[in-house]
NUNUKOL-99122 format. One record per residue (C-alpha): residue number from 1; x, y, z. Coordinates in pm, 1 decimal. Layout:
+-----+----------+----------+----------+
:   i :       xx :       yy :       zz :
+-----+----------+----------+----------+
: NUM :        X :        Y :        Z :
...
+-----+----------+----------+----------+
//
This chain:
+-----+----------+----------+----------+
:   i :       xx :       yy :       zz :
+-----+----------+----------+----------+
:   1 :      0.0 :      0.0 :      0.0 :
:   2 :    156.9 :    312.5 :   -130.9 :
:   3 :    112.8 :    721.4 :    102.9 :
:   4 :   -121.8 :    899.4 :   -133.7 :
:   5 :     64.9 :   1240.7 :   -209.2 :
:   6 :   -116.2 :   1546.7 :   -119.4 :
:   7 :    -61.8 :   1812.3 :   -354.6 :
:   8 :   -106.1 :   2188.1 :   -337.9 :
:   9 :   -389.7 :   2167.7 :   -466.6 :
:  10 :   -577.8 :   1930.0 :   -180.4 :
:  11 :   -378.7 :   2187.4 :     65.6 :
:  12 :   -598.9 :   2501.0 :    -61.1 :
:  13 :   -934.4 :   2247.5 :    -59.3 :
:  14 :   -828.2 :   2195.2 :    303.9 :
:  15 :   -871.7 :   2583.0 :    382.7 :
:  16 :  -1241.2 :   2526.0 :    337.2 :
:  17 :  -1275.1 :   2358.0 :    655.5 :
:  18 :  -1109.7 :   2671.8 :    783.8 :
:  19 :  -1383.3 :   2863.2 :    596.4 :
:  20 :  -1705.0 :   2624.8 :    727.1 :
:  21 :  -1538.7 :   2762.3 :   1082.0 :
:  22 :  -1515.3 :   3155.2 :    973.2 :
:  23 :  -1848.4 :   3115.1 :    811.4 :
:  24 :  -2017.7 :   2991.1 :   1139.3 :
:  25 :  -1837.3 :   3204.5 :   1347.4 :
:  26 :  -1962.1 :   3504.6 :   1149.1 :
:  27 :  -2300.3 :   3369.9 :   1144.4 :
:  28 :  -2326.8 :   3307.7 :   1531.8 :
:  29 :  -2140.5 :   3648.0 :   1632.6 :
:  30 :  -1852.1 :   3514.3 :   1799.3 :
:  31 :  -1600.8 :   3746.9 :   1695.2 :
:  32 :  -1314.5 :   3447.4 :   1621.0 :
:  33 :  -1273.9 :   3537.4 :   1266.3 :
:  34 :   -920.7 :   3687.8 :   1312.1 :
:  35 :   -795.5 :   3479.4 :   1582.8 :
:  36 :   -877.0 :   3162.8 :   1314.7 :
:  37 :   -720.1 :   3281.1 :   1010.4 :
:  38 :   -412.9 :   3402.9 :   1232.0 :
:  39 :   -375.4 :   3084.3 :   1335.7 :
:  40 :   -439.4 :   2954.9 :    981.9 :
:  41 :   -173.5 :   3112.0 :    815.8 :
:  42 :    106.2 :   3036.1 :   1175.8 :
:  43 :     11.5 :   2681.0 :   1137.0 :
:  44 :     49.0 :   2675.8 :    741.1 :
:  45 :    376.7 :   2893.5 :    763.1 :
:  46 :    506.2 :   2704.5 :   1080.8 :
:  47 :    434.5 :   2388.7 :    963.6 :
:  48 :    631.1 :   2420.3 :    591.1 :
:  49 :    921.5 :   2596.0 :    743.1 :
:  50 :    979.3 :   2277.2 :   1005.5 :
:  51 :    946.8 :   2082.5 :    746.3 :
:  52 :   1181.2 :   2176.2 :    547.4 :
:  53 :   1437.0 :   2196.1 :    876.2 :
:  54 :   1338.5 :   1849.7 :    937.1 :
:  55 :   1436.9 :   1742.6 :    578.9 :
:  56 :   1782.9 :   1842.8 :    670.8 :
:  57 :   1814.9 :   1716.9 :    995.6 :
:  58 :   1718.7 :   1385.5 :    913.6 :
:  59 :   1982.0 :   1431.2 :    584.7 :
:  60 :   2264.1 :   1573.4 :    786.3 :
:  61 :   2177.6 :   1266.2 :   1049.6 :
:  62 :   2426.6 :   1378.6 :   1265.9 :
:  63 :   2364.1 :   1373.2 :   1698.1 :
:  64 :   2412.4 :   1735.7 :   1734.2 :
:  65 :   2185.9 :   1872.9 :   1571.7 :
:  66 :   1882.5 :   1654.9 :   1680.0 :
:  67 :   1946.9 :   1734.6 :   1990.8 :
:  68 :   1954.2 :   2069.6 :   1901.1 :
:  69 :   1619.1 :   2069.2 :   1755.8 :
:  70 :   1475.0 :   1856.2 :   2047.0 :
:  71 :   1584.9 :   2133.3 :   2315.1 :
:  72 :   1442.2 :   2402.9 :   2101.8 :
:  73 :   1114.2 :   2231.2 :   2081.4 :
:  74 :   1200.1 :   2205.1 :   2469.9 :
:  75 :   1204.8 :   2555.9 :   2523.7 :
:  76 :    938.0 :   2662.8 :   2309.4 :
:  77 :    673.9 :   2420.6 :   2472.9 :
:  78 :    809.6 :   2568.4 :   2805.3 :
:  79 :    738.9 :   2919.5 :   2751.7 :
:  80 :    368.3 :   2786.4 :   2583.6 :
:  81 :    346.5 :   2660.1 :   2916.0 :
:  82 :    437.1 :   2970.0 :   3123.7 :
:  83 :    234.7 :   3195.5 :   2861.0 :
:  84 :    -90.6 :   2990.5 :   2994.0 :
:  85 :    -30.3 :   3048.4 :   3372.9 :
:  86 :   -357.6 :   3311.8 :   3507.5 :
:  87 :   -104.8 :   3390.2 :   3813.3 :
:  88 :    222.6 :   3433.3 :   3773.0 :
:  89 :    472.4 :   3273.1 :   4014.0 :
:  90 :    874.2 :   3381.8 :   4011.3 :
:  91 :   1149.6 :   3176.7 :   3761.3 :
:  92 :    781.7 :   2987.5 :   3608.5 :
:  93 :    976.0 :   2947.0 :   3275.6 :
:  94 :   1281.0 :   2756.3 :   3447.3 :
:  95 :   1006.0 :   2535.2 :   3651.0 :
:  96 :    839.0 :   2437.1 :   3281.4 :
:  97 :   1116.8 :   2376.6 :   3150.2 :
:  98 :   1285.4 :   2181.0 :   3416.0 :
:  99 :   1010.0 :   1972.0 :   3484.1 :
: 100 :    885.0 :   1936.9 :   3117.3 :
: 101 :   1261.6 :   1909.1 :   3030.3 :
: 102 :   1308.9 :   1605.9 :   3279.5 :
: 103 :    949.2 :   1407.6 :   3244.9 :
: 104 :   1089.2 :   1426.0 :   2835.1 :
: 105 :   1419.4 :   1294.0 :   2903.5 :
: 106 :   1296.6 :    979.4 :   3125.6 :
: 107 :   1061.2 :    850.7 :   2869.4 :
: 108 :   1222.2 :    934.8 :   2554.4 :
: 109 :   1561.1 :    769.9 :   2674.0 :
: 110 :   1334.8 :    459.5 :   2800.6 :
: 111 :   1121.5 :    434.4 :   2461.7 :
: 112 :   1457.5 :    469.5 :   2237.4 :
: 113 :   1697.1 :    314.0 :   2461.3 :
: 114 :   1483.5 :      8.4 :   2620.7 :
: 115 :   1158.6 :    -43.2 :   2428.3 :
: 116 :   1279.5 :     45.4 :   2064.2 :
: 117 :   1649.8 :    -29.2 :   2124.5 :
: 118 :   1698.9 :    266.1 :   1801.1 :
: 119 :   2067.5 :    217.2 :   1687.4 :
: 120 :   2211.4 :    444.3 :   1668.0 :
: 121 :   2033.9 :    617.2 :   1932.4 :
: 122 :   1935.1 :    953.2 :   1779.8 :
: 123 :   1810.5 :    834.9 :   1494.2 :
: 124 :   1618.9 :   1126.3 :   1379.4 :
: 125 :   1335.2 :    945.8 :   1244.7 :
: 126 :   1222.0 :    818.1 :   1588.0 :
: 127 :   1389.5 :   1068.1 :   1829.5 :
: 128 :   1255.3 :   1403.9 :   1654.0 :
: 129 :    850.0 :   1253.0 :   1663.1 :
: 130 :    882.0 :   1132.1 :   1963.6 :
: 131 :    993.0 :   1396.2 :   2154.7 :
: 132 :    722.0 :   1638.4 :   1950.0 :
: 133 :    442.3 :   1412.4 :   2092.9 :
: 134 :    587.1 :   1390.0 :   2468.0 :
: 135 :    669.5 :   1721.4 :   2438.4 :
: 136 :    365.0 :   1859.1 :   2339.9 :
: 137 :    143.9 :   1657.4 :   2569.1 :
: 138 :    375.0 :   1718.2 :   2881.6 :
: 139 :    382.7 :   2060.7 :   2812.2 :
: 140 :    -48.3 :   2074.2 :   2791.3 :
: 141 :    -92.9 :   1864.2 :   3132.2 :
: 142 :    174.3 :   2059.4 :   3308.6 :
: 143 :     49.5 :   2410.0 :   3244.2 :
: 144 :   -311.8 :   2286.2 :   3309.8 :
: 145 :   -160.6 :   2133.8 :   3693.9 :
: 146 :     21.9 :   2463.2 :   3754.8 :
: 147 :   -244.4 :   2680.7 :   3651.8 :
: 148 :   -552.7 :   2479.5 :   3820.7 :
: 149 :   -331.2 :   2447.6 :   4173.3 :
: 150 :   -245.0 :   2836.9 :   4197.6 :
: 151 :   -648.5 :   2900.2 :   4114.2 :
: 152 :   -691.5 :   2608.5 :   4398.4 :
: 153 :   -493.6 :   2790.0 :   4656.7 :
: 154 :   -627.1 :   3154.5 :   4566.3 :
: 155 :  -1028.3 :   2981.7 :   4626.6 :
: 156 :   -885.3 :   2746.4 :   4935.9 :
: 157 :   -689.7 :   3051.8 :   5122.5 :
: 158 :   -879.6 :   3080.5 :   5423.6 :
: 159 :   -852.7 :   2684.9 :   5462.1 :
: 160 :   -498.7 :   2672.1 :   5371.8 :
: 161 :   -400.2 :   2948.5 :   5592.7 :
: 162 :   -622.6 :   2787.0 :   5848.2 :
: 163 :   -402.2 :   2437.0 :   5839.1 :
: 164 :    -76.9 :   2614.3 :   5831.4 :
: 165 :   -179.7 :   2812.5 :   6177.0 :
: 166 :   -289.2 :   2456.7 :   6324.9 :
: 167 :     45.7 :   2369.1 :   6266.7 :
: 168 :    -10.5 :   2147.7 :   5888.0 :
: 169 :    289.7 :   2185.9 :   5678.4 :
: 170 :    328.0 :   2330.2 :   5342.5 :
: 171 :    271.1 :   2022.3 :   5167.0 :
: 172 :     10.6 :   1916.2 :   5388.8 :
: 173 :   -224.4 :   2242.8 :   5379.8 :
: 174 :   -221.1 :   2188.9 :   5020.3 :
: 175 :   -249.9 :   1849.4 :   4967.3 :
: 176 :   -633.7 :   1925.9 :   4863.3 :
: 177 :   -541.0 :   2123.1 :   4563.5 :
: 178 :   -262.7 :   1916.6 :   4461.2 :
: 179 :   -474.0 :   1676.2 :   4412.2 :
: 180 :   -756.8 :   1852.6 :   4211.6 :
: 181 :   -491.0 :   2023.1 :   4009.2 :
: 182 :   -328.4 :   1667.9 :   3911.4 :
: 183 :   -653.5 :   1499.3 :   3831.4 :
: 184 :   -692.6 :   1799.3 :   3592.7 :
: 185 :   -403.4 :   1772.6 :   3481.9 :
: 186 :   -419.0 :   1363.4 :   3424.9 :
: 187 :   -769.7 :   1358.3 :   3309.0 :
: 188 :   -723.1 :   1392.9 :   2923.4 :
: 189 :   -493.2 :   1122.6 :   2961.5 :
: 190 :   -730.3 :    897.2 :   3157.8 :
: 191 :   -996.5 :    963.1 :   2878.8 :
: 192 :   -776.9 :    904.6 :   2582.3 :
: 193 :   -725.8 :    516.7 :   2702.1 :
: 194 :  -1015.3 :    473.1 :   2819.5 :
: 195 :  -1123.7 :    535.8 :   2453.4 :
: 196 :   -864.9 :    427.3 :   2291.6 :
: 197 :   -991.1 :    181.9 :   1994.6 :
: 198 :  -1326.7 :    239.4 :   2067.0 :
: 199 :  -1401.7 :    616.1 :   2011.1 :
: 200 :  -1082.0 :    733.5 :   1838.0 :
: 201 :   -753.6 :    581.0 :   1674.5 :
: 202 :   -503.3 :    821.3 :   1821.6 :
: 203 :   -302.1 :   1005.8 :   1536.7 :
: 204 :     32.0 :    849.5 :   1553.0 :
: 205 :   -161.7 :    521.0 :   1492.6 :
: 206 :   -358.1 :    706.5 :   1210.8 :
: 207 :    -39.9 :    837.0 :   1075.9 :
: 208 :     85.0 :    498.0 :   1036.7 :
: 209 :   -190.8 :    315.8 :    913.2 :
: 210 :   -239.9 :    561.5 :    662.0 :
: 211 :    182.5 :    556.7 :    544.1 :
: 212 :    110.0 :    184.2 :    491.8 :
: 213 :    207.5 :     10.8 :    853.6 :
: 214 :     -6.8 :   -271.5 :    916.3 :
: 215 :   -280.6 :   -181.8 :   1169.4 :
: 216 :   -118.1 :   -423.3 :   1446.4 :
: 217 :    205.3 :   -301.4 :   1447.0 :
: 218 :     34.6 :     56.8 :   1401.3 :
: 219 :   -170.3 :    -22.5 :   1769.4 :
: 220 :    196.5 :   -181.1 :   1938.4 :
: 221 :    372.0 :    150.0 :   1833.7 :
: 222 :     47.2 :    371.0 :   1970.8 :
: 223 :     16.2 :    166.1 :   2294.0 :
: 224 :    367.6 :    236.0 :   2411.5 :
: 225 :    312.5 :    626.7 :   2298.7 :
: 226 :      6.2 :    625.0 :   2561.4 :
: 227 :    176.0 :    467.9 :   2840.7 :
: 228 :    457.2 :    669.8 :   2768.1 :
: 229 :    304.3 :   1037.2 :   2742.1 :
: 230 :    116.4 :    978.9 :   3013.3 :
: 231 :    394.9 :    873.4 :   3283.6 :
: 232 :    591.9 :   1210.6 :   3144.7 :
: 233 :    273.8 :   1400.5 :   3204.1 :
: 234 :    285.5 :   1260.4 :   3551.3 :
: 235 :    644.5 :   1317.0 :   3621.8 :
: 236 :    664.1 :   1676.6 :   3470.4 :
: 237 :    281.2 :   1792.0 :   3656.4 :
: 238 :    411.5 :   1654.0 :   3985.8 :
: 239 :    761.7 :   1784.8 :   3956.1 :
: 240 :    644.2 :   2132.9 :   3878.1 :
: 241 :    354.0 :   2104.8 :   4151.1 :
: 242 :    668.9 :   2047.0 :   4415.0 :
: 243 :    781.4 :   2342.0 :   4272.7 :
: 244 :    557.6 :   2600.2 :   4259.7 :
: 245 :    440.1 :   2471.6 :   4614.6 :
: 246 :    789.8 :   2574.1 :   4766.4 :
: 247 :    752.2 :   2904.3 :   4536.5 :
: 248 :    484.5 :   3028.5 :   4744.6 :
: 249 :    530.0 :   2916.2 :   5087.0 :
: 250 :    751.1 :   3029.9 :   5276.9 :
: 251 :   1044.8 :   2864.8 :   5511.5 :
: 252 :    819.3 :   2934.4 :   5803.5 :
: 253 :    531.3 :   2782.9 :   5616.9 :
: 254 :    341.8 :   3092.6 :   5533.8 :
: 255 :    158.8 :   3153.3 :   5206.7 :
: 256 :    316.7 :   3427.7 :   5018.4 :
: 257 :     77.3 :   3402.3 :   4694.2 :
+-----+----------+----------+----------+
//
């Protein structure tokens, strides 16, 4: 089974989904009109020019520069992340990046290095889409966690402030939002498996069903994706929770938000 090109062509057709969208929008008064064909024409421009970077990356096939490109895509998905954040906290672009940056590196050096054994290792064909869809996931349920937990604390002051007098430690006093701000934060991922199959094919499985794979080796590959994204969603939400959490608390266990 051969990829069936898409040409130019089938790329302009594909604006008129865009349009259905501007179309309704305009209808229904909702004032998205610019926002969607802004992010029209990023995506389209974004899209071509990684493309094309891609193409020589995976020419030049040399260690460097995919990890080059990996900690760009690193840094960009941390700043996403801090853009996202309602309340600020202090250094919140170091604490994405750091925690993003580590839940990455654990399950993108497990998936290459133990599960897919890729030799040589940075083999940009695997390494490059693999860290896009960790990254990009990680980066979503870590600036949801941050984000719902400083929102928790702001709503649960009085309580919080009321545990820390009692003598309840940082950690303790907000225990209660920690744990609404991780389920938020996990809940997509929850969702996606439990509907895995039945619902939706998840687009890496898509992607390689429709390049030709053979839809059980398509659902092994997509399996260990899920697993995978959602252990670094864990490890990055819960490492930037710990965070924040020292961010604004004090040494004498005093909120400072």
């Amino acid at each position: 089974m051969s990829l069936i090109e898409i040409s130019i062509g089938d790329l302009a057709l594909s604006l008129g989904f865009i349009a259905l969208v501007v179309v309704l929008s305009r209808l229904e008064g909702l004032a998205m009109e610019r926002t969607l064909l802004t992010g029209t024409v990023r995506s389209m421009v974004q899209l071509i020019a990684v493309g094309y970077v891609l193409k020589v990356v995976f020419d030049l096939e040399r260690w460097y520069w995919v990890v080059l490109a990996v900690l760009v895509m690193t840094m960009v998905a941390a700043h996403t992340a801090r853009k996202r954040q309602t309340v600020r906290v202090p250094h919140c672009f170091w604490t994405m990046a750091g925690s993003i940056g580590l839940a990455a590196a654990l399950v993108l050096g497990s998936l290459v290095g133990v599960i897919l054994r890729v030799a040589p290792w940075y083999q940009p064909q695997y390494l490059i889409p693999l860290a896009g869809i960790i990254l990009a996931t990680t980066m979503n349920a870590t600036a949801l966690s941050v984000d719902r937990f400083l929102s928790e604390i702001k709503q649960r002051r009085t309580l919080v402030e009321a545990a820390l007098a009692l003598g309840a430690g940082a950690k303790q006093a907000s225990r209660a939002s920690t744990a609404a701000a991780f389920r938020a934060g996990m809940m997509p991922f929850v969702n996606t498996m439990m509907v895995a199959g039945i619902v939706a094919l998840p687009g890496m499985m898509t992607g390689q069903i429709l390049g030709g794979v053979a839809p059980t080796d398509a659902v092994r590959y997509q399996i260990v994706i899920i697993y995978g994204i959602t252990a670094a969603a864990a490890v990055s939400s819960l490492a930037a929770l710990a965070i924040v959490r020292r961010q604004i608390f004090t040494r004498r266990a005093q909120l400072a938000l």
